[in-house]
N, C-alpha and C positions, 0 to 999 in steps of 0.2 A: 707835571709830576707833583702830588704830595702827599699829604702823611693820612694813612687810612683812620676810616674812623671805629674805633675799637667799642665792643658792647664795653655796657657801663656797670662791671661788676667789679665788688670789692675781693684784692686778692689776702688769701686767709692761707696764713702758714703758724705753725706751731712753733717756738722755739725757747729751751730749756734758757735760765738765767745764770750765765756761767760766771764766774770770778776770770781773771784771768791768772795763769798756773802760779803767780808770787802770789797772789792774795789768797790760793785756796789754802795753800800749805800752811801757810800763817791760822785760816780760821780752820780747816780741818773738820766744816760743816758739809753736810749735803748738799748738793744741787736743788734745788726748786724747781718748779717748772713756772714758765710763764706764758699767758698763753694770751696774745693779742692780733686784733687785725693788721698785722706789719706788712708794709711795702717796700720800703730800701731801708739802706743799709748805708749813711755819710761819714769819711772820713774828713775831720779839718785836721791843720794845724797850727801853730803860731808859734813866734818864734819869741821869748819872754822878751817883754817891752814893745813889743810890735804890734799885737794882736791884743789883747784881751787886755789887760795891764791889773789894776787892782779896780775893778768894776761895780761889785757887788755892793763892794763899801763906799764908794765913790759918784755912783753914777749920777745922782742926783745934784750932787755940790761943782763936779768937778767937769769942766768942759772936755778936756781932753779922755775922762773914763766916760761919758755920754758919745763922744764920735765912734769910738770902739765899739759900745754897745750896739750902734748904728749899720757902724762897718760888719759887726758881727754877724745882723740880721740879713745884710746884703748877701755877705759869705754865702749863707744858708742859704737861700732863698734862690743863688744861683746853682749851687750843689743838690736841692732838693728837687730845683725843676731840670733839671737836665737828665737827675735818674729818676725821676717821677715819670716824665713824659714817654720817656726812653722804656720804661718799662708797663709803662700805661695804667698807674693806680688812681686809688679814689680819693683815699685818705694817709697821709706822713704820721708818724707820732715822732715827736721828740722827746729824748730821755734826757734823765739828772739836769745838772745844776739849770742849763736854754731852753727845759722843757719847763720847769716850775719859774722859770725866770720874770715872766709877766704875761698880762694879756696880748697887750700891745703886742710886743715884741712877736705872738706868735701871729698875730692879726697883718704885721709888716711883712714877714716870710708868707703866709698865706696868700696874701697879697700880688706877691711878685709870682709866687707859682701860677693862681690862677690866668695871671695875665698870659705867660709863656702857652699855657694848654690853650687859652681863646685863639692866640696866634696861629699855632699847631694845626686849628680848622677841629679837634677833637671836643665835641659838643657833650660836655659835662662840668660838673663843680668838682671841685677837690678843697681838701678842708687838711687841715694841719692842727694837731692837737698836741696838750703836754703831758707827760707822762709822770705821774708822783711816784714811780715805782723807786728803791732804793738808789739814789744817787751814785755808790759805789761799784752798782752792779754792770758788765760790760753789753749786754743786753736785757735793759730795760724798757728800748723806746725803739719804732722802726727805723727812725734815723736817731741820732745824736748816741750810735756805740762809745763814740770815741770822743765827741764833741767833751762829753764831761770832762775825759782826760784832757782835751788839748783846748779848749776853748775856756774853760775858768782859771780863777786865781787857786786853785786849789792843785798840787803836783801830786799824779800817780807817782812820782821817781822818790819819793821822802814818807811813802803809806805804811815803811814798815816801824818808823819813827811814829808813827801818829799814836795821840796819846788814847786814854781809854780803853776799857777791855772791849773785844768780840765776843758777842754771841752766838752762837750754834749757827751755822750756815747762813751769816751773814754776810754782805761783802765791806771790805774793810772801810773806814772811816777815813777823812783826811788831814793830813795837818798842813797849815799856811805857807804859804812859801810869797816871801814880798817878791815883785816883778817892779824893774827899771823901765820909769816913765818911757815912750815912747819917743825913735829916735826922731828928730827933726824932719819932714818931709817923707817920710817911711809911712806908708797905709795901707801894704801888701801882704796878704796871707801867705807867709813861706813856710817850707818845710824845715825842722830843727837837726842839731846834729843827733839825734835819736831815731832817724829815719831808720836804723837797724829791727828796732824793737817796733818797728811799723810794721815794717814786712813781716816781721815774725804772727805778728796779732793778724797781718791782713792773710798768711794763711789759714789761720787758727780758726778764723773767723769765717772762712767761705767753707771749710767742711760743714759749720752750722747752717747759712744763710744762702752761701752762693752768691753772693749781692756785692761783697766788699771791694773787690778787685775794680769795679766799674767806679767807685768812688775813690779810692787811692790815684785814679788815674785823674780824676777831675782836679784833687789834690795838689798832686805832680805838675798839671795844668797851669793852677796856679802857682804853685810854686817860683814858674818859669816866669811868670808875669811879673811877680815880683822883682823876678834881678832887670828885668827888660828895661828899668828907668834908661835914663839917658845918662850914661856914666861918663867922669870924668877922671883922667891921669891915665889916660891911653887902654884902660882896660876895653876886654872887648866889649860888643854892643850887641844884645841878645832879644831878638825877633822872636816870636811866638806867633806862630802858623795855625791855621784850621783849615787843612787839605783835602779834597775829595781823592781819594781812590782807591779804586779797584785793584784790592792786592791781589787776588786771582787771575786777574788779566794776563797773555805770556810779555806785556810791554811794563810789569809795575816796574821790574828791576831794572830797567835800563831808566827807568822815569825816577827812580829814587837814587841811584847810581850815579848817571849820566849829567841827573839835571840839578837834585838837591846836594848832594853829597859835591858835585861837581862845586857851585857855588860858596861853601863852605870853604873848599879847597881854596880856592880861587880870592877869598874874601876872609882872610885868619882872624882880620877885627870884627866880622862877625860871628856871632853865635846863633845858629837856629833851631829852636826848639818847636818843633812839627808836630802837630797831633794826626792822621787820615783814619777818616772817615769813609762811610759809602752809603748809599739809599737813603731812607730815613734816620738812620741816627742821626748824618751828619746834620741835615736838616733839623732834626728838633735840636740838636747840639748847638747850631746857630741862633735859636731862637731861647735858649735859653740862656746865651751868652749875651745876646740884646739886654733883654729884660733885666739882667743881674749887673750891668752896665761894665761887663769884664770881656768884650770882645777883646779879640786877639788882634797883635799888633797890625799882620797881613791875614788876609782870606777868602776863601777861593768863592765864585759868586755869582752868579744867574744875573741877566740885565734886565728882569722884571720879577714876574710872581714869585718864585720859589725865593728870593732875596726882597722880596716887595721892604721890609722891616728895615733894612739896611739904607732901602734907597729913599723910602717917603720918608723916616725918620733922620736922613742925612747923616748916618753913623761913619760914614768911610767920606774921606775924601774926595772933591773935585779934581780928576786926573791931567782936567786940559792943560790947564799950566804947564805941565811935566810933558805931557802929551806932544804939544806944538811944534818943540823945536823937530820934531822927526812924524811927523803928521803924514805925511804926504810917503810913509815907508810902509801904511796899513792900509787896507782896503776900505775905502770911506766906509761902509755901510757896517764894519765893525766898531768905528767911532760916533754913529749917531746918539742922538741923547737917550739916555736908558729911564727907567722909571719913574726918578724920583727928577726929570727933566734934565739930569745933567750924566757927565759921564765918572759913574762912578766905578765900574771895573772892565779894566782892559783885557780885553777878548784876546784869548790864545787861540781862538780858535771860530771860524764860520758852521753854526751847525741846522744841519738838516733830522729833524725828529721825525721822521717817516719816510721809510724806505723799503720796497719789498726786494728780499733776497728772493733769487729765484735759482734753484737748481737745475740747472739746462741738460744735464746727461740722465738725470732723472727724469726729465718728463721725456725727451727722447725716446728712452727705454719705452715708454711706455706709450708710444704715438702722438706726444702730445706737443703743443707750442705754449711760449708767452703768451697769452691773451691781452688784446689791445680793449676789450669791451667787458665789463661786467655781466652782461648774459654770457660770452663766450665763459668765463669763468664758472658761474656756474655752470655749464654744460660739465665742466670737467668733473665736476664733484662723482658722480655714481661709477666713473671709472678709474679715480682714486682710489675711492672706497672699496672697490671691485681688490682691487690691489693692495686690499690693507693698508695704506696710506692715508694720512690727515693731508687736509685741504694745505691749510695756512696754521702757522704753527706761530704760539706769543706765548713768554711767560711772563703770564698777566696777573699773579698771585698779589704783586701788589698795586692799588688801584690807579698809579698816576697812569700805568704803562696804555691802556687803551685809551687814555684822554690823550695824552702826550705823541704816541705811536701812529695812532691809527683816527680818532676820531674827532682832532685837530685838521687832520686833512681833509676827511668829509665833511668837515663847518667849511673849510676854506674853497670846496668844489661848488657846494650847494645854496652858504650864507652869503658866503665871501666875505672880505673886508672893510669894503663898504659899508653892507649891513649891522655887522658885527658895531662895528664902529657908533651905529645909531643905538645898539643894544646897550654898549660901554657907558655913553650918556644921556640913558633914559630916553630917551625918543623913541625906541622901539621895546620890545620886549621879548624875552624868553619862550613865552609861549603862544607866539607868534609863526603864522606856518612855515617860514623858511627854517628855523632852530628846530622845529617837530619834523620837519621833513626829513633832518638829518639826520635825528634820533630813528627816527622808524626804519631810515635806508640802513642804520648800522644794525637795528632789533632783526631786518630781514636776514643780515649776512649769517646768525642764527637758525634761523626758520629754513634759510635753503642749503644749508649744510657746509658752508664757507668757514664757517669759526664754527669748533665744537666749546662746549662748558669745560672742557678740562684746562683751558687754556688760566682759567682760574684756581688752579688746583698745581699751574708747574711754576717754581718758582724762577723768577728771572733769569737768572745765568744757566737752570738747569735744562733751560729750551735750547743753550749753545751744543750739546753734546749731541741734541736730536736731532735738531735741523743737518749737523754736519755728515751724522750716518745715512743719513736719506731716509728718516721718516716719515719728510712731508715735500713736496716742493717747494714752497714756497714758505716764508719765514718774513715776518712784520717787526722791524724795532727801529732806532734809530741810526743814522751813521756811523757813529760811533763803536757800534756791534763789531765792524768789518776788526776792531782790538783784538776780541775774544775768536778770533779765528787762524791767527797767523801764526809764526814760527815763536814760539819760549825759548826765549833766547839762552837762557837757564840749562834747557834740554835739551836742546835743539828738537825739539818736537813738537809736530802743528796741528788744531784740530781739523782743520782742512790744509794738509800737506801743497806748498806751493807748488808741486807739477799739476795738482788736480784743482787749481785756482783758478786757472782759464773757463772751468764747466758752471762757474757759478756767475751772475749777471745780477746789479745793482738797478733798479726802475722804478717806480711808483706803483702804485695799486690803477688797476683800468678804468678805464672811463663809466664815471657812474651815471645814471640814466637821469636828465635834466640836470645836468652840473651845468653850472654857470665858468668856472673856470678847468682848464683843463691841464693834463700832465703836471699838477703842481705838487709841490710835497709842504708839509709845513715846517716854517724854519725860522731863525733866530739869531742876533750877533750870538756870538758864540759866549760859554762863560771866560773866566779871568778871573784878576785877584784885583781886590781895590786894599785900600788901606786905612785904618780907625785914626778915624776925626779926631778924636782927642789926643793922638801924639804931635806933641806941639810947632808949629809952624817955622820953619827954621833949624828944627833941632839937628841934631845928629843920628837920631834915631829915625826922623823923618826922611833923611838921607840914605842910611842905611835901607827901611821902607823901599825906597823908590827905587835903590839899586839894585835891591831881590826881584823887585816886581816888572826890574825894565829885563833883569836874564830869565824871568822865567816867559815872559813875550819875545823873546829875542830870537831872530831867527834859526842860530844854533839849538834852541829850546825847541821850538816849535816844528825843525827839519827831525827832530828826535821823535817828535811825536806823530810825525808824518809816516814815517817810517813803521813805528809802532801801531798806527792805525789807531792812535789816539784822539787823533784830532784835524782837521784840515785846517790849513795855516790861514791867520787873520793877517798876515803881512805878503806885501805882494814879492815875487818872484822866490818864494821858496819851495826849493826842489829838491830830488834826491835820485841817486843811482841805485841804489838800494831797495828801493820797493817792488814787495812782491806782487804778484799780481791783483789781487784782490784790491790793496791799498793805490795800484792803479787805476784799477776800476773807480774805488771812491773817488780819485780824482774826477775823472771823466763824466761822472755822476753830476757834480756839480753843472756844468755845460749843457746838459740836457735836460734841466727842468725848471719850472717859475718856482716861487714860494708864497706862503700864506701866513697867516698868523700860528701860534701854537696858543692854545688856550691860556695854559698857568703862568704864560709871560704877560698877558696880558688883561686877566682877570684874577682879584684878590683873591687868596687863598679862600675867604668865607665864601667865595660864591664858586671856585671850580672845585672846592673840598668835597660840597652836596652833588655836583654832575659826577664825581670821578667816582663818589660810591652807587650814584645813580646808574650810571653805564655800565656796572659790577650789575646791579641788580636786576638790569633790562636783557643782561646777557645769560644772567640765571633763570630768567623766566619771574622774577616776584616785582616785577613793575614794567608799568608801561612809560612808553615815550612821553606822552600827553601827561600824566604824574610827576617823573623826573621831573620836565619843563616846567610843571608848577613849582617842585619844589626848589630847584635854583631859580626862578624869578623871586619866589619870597625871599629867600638869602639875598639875591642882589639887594631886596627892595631894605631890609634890613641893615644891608651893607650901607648902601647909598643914606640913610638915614644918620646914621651912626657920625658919615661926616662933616653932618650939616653942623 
């Protein structure tokens, strides 16, 4: 799974240079229009003596107005790539006072953006510029609307005091406001008691841009990090989450209910302040929290590629310590060492990324069986079609889905592990025939009418609605899928209603012609949450930590999500009377088949980023297998280079 690679255009929006409504009244000028290449749209804040302090006049002399300076660049440069990536641009401007503020300064925030995009696998530069448009004005720069307000020593809140006259539809000037030095051990961007006149501006602001609300939120983010230190005199202790989920699922609400909201309950000293996420944002959201070095207290985490950053970098915690005293209560192969050789996030979960759903009263209907053999499959195709029916049904709109899904398995049928393995450490190569074999057997499942092109065209969750009407038999995703099919507990309504969950059957794709291994699926410990290395060893906080992260592995957690069809439990003997059929089934799934590697657990994002838009484009018809292969063995070869 990861993050597509987006063409490399600059986005071009128009937007008027507005006052905001105290400073127009005051100048009683027109509007201007301002017209620049703009990409986002950042809100900071600071809370006086925290953030910014008396800087301008100081930075030079003063050690503690040069940390801020410092801190301030970091700010950005977290807030810039997070909606940079997120929103895929080429170029940031910064307005007023951070945008004219120095070279450096924007050369530092450049800096940290372009690294988060190299991450990302998104194969471009971006550049960050400053903006000398009026300092005063609330859009002058793509980023820094509000930065002038909250980020210098200069106060919006005393502009109707400031001295000098206005001119004709200018934006107002500022007058000084002194800020109290910085408190002791304080280095965190919070939000001030003026959060009202935030929201007001952050509407004001999205009828113009549309943009703000995504950065109020990064904000708020922060905000929460700030109070997270490790407090003392019994106040409570506040965790800051970066959660994967899928709130359309019918299991989010009993997963937010049941298991966070439960914990809170449960835990009144602590405070948790959750962000969720789903697909790529969360992912570049991670990787931009890396880079800006503001990871979140706990966070939810892949045991290789898609978290590769976390683990070679050694950002979260060593778990075993914590792990040991109750070692022998998870299923070993959920505890083996993850990426970065140790175990850095505890699996809630054993998962299988490749599994074919098969509708059994549909092919019935229509004379048909499971096919144990890929000829037999294809045989079926002209009397699918016959039937208006799609073969195999993915929504593969976004590119991890057929590496991750589907073409993980066929490395693991045809490469195998072994091989792979020789590929990993350079002894073998990409395009080499067994990695071309694999590619061509999935370029056929095209040519013989198995997968159509549209499977590119449906988005993810929107293939759940199709598969469950019957308009295809067969359905390709991961295990986790059997989630988006069960009862909404909310509704009580199911996309596949539990009396008709018997007709549906869990199994692998059939046997491919010269597979080396057979009946396998590809698979993974499962994800889990690890915890940021930098809260300090012993602390309270680090307690706290461990507490959330041992209830959200904790059998009661994980019987929740079993049920849910969230997840199959990483600990052993957890069961439930409760599950519908379907979520039986996935049980039973497990018992009847080997596993393999999955690619992006096991290959750097720079080298499965170039295969996952390659298999995009082998399945459009505008490349061949032999191509692809070359172009992910350069990536590796570049990869491999990179770490000497």
């Amino acid at each position: 799974m990861t993050t597509r690679s987006a063409p490399q255009v600059m986005s071009r929006h128009s937007l008027p240079c507005t006052t905001s409504p105290k400073r127009r009244r005051s100048s009683g000028g027109p509007r201007s229009q301002w017209h620049s290449e703009q990409t986002s749209l950042i809100y900071l804040k600071t809370e006086a003596g925290v953030g910014a302090g008396i800087i301008l006049e100081h930075q030079d002399g003063d050690p503690t107005a040069r940390r801020l300076v410092d801190e301030a660049a970091e700010a950005l440069t977290a807030v810039v790539a997070s909606a940079g990536v997120l929103l895929d641009v080429d170029m940031v401007v910064i307005g007023g006072i951070w945008g004219e503020f120095s070279p450096a300064f924007l050369e530092q925030v450049q800096e940290g953006f372009q690294t988060v995009v190299d991450r990302t696998g998104l194969e471009k530069t971006v550049k960050v510029k400053g903006s000398t448009s009026s300092a005063g004005c609330d859009l002058p720069g793509a980023v820094g609307l509000v930065i002038d307000d909250w980020l210098n020593p200069y106060s919006s809140d005393t502009v109707d005091s400031a001295p000098g006259p206005r001119r004709e539809g200018e934006c107002s000037s500022r007058s000084f406001r002194t800020m109290t030095p910085p408190q002791e051990g304080r280095r965190d961007l919070i939000l001030t008691r003026e959060g009202t006149q935030v929201a007001h501006r952050r509407y004001r602001v999205m009828g113009v841009a549309g943009l703000a609300l995504l950065a109020v939120l990064v904000a708020v983010q922060w905000a929460g990090g700030a109070l997270a230190q490790d407090q003392q005199g019994g106040e409570p202790i506040v965790l800051t989450v970066l959660n994967y989920l899928d709130a359309t699922s019918p299991g989010a609400e009993r997963e937010v209910e049941e298991v966070w909201n439960a914990f809170e309950r449960n835990n009144p000293g602590i405070k948790i302040v959750r962000e969720d996420l789903f697909l790529e944002p969360f992912h570049q959201k991670t990787e931009a929290y890396a880079a800006a070095g503001r990871l979140p207290d706990v966070i939810y985490m892949w045991p290789g590629g898609r978290s590769s950053t976390l683990h070679t970098q050694r950002l979260v915690k060593d778990l075993t310590p914590f792990v040991d005293p109750m070692r022998d209560e998870f299923s070993e192969a959920a505890l083996v060492p993850q990426a970065g050789g140790y175990l850095a996030e505890l699996p809630i979960a054993l998962t299988a990324t490749h599994v074919l759903y098969v509708n059994k009263e549909l092919l019935d209907s229509l004379g048909l069986q499971i096919p144990t053999t890929y000829e037999e499959l294809e045989e079926m195709v002209p009397a699918l079609k016959a039937a208006g029916k799609d073969v195999v049904l993915m929504g593969a709109q976004d590119d991890w889905v057929v590496q991750s899904t589907l073409f993980s398995m066929i490395v693991g049928r045809l490469v195998g592990d072994g091989t792979m393995d020789e590929i990993i450490a350079g002894r073998a190569e990409f395009t080499d025939e067994p990695f071309v074999k694999a590619l061509r057997f999935y370029a056929s499942l095209f040519e013989d009418g198995v997968l159509s092109r549209r499977i590119f065209q449906t988005a993810y969750n929107e293939v759940n609605p199709l598969f469950a009407s019957g308009k295809a038999p067969f359905l390709i995703d991961g295990d986790w899928k059997v989630g988006n099919f069960l009862t909404d507990p909310t509704t009580g309504e199911a996309l596949i209603p539990p009396e008709e969950q018997e007709n549906f059957v869990m199994t692998v794709f059939p046997a491919i012609p010269g597979e080396l291994n057979h009946n396998t699926t590809s698979s993974v410990p499962g994800v889990g949450f690890g915890i940021n290395a930098a809260i300090p060893e012993g602390s309270r906080k680090e307690e706290a930590a461990w507490r959330l992260v041992g209830w959200l592995t904790s059998a009661e957690a994980q019987r929740i999500r079993l049920e849910t069809g969230a997840a199959f439990p990483s600990r052993k003997g957890v069961t439930s009377d409760r599950l519908e059929p379907l979520a039986q089934e996935r049980s039973r799934f497990y018992g009847r088949v080997g596993g393999t590697y999955v690619l992006d657990n096991v290959l750097d994002s720079k080298v499965y980023g170039p295969l996952n838009v390659g298999l995009q484009e082998i399945g459009l018809g505008l490349s061949t297998p032999e191509a692809v292969a070359a172009s992910v063995q350069r990536a590796y070869d570049a990869w491999k280079a990179a770490q000497q």
